[in-house]
C-alpha positions as YAML, in Angstrom:
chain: A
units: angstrom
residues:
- id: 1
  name: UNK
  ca: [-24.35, 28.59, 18.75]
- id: 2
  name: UNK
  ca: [-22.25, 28.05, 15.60]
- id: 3
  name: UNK
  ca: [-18.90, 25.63, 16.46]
- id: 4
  name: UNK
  ca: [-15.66, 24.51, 15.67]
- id: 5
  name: UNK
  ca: [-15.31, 21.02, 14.66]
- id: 6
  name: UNK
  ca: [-12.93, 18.52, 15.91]
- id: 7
  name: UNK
  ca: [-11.15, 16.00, 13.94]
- id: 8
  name: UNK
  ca: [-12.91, 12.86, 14.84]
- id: 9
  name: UNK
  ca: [-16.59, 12.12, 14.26]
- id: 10
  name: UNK
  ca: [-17.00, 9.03, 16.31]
- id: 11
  name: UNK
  ca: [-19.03, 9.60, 18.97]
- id: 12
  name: UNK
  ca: [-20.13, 13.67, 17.08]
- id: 13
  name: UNK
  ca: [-23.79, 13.24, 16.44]
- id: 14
  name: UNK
  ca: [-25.46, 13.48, 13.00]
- id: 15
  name: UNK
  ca: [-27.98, 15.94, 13.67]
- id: 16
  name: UNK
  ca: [-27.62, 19.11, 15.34]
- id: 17
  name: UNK
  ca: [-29.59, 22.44, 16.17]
- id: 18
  name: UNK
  ca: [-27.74, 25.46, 16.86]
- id: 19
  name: UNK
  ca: [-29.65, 28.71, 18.59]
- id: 20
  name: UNK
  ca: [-28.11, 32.37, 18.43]
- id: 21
  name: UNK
  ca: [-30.16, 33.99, 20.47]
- id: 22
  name: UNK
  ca: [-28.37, 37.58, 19.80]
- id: 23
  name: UNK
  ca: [-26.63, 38.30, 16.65]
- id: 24
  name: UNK
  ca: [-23.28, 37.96, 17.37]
- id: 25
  name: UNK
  ca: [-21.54, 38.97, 13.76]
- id: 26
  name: UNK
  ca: [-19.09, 37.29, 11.64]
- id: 27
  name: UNK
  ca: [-18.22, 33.40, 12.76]
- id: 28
  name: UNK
  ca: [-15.39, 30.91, 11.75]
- id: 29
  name: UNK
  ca: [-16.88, 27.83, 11.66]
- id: 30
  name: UNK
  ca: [-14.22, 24.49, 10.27]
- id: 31
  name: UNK
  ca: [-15.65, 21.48, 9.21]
- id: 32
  name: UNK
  ca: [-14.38, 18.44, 9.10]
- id: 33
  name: UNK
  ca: [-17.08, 16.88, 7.90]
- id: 34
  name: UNK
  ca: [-19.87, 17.41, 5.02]
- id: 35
  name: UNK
  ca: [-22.48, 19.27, 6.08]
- id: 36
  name: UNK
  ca: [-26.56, 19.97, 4.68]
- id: 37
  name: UNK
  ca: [-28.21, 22.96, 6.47]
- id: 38
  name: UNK
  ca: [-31.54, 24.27, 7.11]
- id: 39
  name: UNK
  ca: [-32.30, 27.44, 8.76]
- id: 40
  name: UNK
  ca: [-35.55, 27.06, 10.64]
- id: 41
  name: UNK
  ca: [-36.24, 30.92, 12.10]
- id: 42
  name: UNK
  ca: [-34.18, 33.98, 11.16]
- id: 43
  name: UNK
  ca: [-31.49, 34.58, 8.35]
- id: 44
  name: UNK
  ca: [-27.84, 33.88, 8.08]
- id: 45
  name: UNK
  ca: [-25.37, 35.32, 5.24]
- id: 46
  name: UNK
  ca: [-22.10, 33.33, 4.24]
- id: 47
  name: UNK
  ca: [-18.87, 35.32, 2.71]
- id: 48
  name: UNK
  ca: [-17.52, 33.66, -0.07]
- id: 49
  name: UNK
  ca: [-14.65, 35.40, -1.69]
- id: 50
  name: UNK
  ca: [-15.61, 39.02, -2.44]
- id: 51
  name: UNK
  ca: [-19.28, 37.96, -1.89]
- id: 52
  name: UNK
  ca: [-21.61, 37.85, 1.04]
- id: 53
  name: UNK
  ca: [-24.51, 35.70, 0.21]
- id: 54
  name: UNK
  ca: [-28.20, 35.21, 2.09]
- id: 55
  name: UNK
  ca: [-29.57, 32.05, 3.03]
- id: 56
  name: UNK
  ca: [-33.19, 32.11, 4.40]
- id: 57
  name: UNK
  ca: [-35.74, 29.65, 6.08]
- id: 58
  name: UNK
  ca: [-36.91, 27.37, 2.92]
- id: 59
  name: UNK
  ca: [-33.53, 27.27, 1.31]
- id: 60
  name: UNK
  ca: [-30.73, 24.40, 1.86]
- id: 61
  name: UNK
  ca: [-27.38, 25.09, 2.25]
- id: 62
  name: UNK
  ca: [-24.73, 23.00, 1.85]
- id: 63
  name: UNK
  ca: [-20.63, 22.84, 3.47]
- id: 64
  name: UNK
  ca: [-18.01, 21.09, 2.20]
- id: 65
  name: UNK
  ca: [-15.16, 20.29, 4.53]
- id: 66
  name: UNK
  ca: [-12.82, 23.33, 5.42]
- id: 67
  name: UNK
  ca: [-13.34, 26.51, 6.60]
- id: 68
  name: UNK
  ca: [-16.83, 28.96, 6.36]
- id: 69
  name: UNK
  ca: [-17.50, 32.81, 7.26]
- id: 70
  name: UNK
  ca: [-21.40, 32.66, 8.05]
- id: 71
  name: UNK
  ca: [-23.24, 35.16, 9.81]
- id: 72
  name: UNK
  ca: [-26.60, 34.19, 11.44]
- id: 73
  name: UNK
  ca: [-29.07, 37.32, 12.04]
- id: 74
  name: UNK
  ca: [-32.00, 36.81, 14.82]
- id: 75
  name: UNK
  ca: [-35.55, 38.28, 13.15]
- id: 76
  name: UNK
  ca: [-38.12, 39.51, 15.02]
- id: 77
  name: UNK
  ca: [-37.18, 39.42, 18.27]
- id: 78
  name: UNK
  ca: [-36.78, 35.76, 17.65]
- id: 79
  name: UNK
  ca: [-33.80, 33.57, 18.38]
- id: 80
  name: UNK
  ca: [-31.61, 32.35, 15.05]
- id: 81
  name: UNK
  ca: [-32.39, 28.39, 14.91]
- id: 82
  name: UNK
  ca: [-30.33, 26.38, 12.07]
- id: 83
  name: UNK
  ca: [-30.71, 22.46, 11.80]
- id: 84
  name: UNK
  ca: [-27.29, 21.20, 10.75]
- id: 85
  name: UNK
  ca: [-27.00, 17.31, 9.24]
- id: 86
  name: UNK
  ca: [-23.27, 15.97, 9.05]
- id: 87
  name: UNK
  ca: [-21.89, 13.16, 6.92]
- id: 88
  name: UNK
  ca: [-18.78, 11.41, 5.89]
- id: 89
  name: UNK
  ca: [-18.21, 9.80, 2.79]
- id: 90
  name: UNK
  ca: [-18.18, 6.32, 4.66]
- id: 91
  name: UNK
  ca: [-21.73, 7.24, 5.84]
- id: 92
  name: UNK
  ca: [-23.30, 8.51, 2.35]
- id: 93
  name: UNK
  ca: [-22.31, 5.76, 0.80]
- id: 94
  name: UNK
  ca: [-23.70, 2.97, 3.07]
- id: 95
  name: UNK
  ca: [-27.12, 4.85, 2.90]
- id: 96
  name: UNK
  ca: [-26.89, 5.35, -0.91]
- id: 97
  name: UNK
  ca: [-25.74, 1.48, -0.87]
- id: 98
  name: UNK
  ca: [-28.82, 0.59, 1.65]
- id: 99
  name: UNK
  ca: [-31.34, 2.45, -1.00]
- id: 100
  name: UNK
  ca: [-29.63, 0.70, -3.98]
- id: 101
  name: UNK
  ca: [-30.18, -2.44, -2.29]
- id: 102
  name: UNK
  ca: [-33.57, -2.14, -0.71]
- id: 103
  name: UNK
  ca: [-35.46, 0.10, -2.79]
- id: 104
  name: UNK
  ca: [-33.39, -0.80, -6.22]
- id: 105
  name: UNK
  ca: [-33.08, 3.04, -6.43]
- id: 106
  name: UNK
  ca: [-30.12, 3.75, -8.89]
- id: 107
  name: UNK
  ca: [-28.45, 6.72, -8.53]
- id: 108
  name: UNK
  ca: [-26.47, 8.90, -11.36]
- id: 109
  name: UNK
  ca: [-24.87, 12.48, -10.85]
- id: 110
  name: UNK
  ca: [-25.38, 13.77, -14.63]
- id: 111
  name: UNK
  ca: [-25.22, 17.32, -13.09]
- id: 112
  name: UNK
  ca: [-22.66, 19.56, -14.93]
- id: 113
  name: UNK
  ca: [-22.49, 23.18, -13.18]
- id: 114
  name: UNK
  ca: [-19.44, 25.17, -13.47]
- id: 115
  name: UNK
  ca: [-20.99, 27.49, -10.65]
- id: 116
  name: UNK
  ca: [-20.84, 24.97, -7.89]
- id: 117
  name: UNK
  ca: [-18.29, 22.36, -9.24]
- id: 118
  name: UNK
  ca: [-15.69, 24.50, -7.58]
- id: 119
  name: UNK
  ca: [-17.50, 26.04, -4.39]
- id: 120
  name: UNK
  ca: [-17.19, 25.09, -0.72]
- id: 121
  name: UNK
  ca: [-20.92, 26.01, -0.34]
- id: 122
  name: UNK
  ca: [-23.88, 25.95, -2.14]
- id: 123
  name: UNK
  ca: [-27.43, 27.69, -1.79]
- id: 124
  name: UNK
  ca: [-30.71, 26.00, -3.45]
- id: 125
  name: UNK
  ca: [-34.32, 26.01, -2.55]
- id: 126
  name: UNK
  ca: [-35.26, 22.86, -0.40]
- id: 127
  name: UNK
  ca: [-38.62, 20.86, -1.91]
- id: 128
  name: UNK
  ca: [-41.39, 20.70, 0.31]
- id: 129
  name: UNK
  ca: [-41.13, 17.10, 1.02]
- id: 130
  name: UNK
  ca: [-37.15, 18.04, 2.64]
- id: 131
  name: UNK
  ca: [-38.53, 21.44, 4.57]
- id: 132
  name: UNK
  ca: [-41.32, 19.39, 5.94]
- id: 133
  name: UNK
  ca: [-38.46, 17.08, 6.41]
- id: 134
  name: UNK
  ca: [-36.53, 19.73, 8.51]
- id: 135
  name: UNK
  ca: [-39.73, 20.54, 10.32]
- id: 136
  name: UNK
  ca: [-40.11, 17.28, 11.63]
- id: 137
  name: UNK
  ca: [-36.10, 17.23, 12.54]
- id: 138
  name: UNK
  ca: [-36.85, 19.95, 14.41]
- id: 139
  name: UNK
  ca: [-39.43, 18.37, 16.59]
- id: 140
  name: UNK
  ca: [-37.26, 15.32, 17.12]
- id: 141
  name: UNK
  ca: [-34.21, 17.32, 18.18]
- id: 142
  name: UNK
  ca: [-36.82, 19.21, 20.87]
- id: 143
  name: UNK
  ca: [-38.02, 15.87, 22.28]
- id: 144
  name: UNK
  ca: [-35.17, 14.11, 22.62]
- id: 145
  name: UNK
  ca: [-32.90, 17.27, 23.62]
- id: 146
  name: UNK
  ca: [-31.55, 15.28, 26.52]
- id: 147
  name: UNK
  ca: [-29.55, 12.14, 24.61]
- id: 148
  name: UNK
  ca: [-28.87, 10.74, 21.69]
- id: 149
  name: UNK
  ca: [-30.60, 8.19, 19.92]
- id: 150
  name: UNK
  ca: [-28.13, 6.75, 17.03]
- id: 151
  name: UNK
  ca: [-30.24, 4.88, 15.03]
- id: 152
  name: UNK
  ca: [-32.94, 7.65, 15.14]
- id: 153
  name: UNK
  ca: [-30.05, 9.57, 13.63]
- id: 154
  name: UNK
  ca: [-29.36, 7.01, 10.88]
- id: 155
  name: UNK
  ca: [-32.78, 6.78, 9.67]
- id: 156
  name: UNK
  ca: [-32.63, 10.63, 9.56]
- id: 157
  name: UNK
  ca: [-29.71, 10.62, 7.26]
- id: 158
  name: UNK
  ca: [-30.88, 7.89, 5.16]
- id: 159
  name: UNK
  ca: [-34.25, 10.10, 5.03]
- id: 160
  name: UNK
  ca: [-32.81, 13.39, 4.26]
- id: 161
  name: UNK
  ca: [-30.78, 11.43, 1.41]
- id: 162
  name: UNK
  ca: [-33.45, 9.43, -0.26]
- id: 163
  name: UNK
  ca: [-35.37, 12.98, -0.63]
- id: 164
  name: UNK
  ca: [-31.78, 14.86, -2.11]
- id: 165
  name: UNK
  ca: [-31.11, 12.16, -4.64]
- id: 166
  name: UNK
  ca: [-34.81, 11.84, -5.76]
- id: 167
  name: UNK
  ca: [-34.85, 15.39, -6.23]
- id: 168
  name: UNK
  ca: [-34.08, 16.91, -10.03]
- id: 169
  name: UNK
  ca: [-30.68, 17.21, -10.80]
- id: 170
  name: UNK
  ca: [-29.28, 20.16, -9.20]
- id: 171
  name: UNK
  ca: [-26.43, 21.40, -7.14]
- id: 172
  name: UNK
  ca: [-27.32, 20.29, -3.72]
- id: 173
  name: UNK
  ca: [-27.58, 16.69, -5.18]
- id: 174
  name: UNK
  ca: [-24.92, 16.66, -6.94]
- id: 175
  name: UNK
  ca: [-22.65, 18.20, -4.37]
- id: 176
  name: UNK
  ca: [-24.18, 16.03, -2.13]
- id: 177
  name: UNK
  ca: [-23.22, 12.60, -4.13]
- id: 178
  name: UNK
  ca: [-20.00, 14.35, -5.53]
- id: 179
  name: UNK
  ca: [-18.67, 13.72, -1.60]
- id: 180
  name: UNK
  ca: [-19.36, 10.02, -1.49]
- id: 181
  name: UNK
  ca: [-15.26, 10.05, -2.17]
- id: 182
  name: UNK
  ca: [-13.06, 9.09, 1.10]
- id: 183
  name: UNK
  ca: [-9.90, 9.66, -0.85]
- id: 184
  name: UNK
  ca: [-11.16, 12.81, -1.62]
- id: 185
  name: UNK
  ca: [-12.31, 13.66, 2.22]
- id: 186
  name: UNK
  ca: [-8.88, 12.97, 3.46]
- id: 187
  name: UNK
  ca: [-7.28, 15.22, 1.03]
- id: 188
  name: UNK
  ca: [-8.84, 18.06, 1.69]
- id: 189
  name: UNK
  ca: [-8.89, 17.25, 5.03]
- id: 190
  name: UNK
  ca: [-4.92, 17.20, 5.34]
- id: 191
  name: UNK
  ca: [-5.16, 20.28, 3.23]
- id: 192
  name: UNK
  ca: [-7.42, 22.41, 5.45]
- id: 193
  name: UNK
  ca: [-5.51, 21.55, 8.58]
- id: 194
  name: UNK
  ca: [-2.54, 22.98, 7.38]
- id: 195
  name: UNK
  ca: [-3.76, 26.04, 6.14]
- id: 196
  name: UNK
  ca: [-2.46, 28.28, 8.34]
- id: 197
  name: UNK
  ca: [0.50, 26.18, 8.93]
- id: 198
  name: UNK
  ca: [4.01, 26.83, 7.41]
- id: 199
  name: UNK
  ca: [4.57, 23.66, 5.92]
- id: 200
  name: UNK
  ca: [6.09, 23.21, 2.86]
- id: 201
  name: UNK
  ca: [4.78, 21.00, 0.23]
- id: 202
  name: UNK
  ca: [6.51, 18.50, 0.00]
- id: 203
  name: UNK
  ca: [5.52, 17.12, 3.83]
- id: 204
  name: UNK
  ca: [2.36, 17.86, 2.40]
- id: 205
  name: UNK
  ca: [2.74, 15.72, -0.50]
- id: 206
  name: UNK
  ca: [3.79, 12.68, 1.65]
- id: 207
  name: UNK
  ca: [1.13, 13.81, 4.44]
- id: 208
  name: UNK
  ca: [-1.12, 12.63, 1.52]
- id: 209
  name: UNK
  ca: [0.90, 9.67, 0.44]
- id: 210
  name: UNK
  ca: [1.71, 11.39, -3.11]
- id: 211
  name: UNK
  ca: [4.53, 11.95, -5.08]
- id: 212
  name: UNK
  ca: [5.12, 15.81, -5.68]
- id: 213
  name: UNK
  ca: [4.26, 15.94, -8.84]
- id: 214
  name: UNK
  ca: [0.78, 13.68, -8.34]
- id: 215
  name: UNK
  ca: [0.28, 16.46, -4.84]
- id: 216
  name: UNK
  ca: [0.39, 18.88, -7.06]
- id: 217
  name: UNK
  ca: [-1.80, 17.48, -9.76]
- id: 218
  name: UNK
  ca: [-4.48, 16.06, -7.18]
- id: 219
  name: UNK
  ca: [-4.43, 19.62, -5.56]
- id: 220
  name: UNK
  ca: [-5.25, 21.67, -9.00]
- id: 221
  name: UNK
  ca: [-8.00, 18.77, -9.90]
- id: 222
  name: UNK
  ca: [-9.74, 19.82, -6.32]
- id: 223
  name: UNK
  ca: [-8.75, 22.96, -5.89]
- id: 224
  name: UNK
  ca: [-8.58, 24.68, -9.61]
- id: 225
  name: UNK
  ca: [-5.08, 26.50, -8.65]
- id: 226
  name: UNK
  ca: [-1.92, 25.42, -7.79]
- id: 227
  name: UNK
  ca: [-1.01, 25.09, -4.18]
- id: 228
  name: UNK
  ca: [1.02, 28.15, -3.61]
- id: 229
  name: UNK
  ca: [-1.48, 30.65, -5.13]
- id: 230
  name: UNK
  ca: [-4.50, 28.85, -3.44]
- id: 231
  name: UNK
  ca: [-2.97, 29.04, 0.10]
- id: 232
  name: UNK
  ca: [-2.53, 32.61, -0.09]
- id: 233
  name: UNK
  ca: [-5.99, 33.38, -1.21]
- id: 234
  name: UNK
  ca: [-7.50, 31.67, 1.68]
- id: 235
  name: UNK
  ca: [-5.54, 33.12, 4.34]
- id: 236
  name: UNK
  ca: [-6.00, 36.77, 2.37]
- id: 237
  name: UNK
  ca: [-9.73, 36.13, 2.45]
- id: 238
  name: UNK
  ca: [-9.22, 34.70, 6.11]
- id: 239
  name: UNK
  ca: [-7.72, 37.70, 7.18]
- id: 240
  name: UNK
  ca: [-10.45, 40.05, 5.49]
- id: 241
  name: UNK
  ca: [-13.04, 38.62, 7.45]
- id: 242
  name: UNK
  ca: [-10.54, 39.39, 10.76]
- id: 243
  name: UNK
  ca: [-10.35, 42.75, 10.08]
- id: 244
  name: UNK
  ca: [-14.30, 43.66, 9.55]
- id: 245
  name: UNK
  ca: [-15.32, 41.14, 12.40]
- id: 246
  name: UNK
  ca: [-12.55, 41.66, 14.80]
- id: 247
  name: UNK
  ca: [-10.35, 44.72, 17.02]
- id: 248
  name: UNK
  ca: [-7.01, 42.63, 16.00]
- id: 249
  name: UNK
  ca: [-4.17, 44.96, 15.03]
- id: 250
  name: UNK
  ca: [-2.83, 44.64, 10.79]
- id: 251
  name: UNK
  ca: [0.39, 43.04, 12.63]
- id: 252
  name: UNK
  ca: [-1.62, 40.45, 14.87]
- id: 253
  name: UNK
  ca: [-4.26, 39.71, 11.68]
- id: 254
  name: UNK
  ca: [-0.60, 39.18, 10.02]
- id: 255
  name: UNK
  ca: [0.27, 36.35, 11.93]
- id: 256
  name: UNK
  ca: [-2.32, 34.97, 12.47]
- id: 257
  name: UNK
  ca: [-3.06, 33.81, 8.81]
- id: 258
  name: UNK
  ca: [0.77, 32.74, 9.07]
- id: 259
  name: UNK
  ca: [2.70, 35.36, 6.87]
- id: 260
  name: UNK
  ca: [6.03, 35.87, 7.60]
- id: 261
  name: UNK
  ca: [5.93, 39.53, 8.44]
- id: 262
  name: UNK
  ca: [3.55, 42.59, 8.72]
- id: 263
  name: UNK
  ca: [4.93, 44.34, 5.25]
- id: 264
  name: UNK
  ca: [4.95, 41.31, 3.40]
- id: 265
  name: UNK
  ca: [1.10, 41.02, 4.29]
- id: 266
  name: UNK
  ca: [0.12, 44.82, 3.41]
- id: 267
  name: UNK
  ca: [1.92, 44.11, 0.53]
- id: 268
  name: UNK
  ca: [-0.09, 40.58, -0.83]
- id: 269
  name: UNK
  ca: [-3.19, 42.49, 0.61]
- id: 270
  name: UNK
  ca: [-2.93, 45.22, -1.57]
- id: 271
  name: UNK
  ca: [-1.40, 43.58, -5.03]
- id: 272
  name: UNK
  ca: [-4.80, 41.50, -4.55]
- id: 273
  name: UNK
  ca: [-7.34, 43.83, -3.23]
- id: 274
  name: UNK
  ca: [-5.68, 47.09, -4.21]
- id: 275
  name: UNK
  ca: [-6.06, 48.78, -1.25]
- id: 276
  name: UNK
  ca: [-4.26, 48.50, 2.10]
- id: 277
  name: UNK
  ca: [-5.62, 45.88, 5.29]
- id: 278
  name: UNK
  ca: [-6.28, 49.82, 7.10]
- id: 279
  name: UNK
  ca: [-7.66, 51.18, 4.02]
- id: 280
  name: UNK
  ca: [-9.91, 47.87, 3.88]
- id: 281
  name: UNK
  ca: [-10.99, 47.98, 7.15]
- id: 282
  name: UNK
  ca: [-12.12, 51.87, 7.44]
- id: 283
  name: UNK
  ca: [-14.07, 51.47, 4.02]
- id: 284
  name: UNK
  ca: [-15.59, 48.67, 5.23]
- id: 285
  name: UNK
  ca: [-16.80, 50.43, 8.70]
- id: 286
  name: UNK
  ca: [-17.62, 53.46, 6.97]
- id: 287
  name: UNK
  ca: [-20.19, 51.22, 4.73]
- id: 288
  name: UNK
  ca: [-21.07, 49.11, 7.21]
- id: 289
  name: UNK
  ca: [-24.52, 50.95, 8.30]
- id: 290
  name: UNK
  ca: [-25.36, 50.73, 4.45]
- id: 291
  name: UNK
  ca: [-24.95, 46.88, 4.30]
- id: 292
  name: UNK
  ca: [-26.51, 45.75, 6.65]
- id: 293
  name: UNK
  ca: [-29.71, 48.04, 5.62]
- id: 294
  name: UNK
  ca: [-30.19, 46.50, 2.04]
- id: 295
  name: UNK
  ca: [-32.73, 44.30, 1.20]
- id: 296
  name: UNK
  ca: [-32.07, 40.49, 2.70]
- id: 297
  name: UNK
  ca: [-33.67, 39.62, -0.49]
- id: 298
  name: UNK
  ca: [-30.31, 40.74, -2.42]
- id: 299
  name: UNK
  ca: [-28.17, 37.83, -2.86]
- id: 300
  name: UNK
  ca: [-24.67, 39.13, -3.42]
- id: 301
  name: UNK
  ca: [-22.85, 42.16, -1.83]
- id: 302
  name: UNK
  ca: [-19.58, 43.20, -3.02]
- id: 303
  name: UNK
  ca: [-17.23, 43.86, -0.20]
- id: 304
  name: UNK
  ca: [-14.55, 45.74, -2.55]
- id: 305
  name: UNK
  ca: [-15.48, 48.73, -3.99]
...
């Protein structure tokens, strides 16, 4: 099944196969690491903002670090089986280094995309050379379900690499080699542990060894909005997804996404959504039968009418 990440990746193993064998609804998964996914049987939605999208088998999906909504829907009787691949910057970049060296294989990221520059996940169709790719993971991960074999794992990532960065430009790759960045890993990691923390920005600011002013800079250049704004839309959106996945009362939902009372809440809810977190929630469970009958082949589904 679908996890929480912890903090520290050193003995966390590269490549990992989740199974839902019943469809268990809306999950909270928080990386803290990059992430390149393949679904291998059934179909799995993620909820981005006021969209839910569909990822099927033969399409790639990629997570940056933080915090993802994904749904993953058994077919057929079947179990839901997803092939995850996890990276830090440290590790892309001494594969991309081993392939410059070795192979002499230069590698550019001319890929200019205002649709995925500033998303946490993106959706492409995977080449046949990386689903057979995925296939073969697959077999590995079955044979060798009992321990891990590290260097196994390493030529896997240097595998699944060498096929993204071959590839076309697109967004995968260049999302992919946009994360070689450690200063930028640790950024956002500082900022996505503190998101439902009250801290105030400046401990944030010297959390990430910046002046104010450069915090708040760094944070707009990653982030496209300034740190106040951006920190309520997440926990807004977080809190969303609690009230259509979960029996939580408007006061615990509240608190949990750290606001500093239940009126204050309805109110921010409402000035954004413009309806109420009860009004949300009952127009949401009255439509709910609807949603989940449309076609899996329609992309985006707007979750505010």
């Amino acid at each position: 099944m679908l996890h929480f990440e912890t903090a520290s990746h050193a003995e966390e193993p590269t490549i990992v196969k989740y199974v839902e064998k019943t469809h268990t609804g809306i999950e909270t998964i928080n990386l803290s690491r990059y992430a390149i996914a393949y679904i291998i049987r059934g179909r799995q939605y993620i909820y981005d903002g006021d969209r839910r999208r569909s990822v099927g088998r033969g399409e790639l999906l990629y997570l940056g670090i933080g915090r993802h909504y994904l749904e993953s829907v058994p077919e057929n009787g079947q179990p839901f089986e997803q092939i995850f691949i996890y990276y830090t910057p440290q590790e892309l970049q001494r594969v991309l280094m081993h392939l410059n060296v070795t192979y002499r294989l230069t590698i550019r990221n001319n890929h200019l995309c205002e649709k995925c520059r500033n998303s946490s996940s993106v959706i492409a169709d995977a080449a046949p050379a990386i689903r057979n790719f995925f296939l073969n993971a697959n077999n590995y991960l079955r044979d060798h379900i009992a321990h891990r074999d590290e260097t196994a794992e390493n030529i896997k990532m240097t595998e699944m690499v060498y096929l993204i960065v071959t590839q076309d430009e697109g967004c995968i790759r260049s999302r992919l080699l946009g994360s070689v960045d450690t200063a930028q890993e640790n950024f956002e990691q500082v900022i996505f542990d503190h998101l439902f923390r009250a801290v105030p920005i400046e401990e944030l600011a010297e959390k990430t060894n910046r002046s104010l002013t450069s915090f708040k800079k760094e944070f707009r250049r990653h982030f496209n909005a300034p740190p106040h704004k951006w920190f309520v839309k997440q926990r807004l959106v977080h809190s969303r997804l609690l009230l259509i996945s979960t029996n939580k009362s408007i006061s615990e939902i509240g608190n949990e996404c750290s606001f500093p009372n239940t009126s204050h809440y309805i109110k921010l809810f409402k000035r954004a959504y413009k309806v109420t977190p009860a009004a949300y929630r009952n127009a949401h469970l009255g439509n709910s039968q609807a949603v989940s009958s449309e076609s899996s082949e329609q992309v985006v589904v707007e979750l505010v009418s």
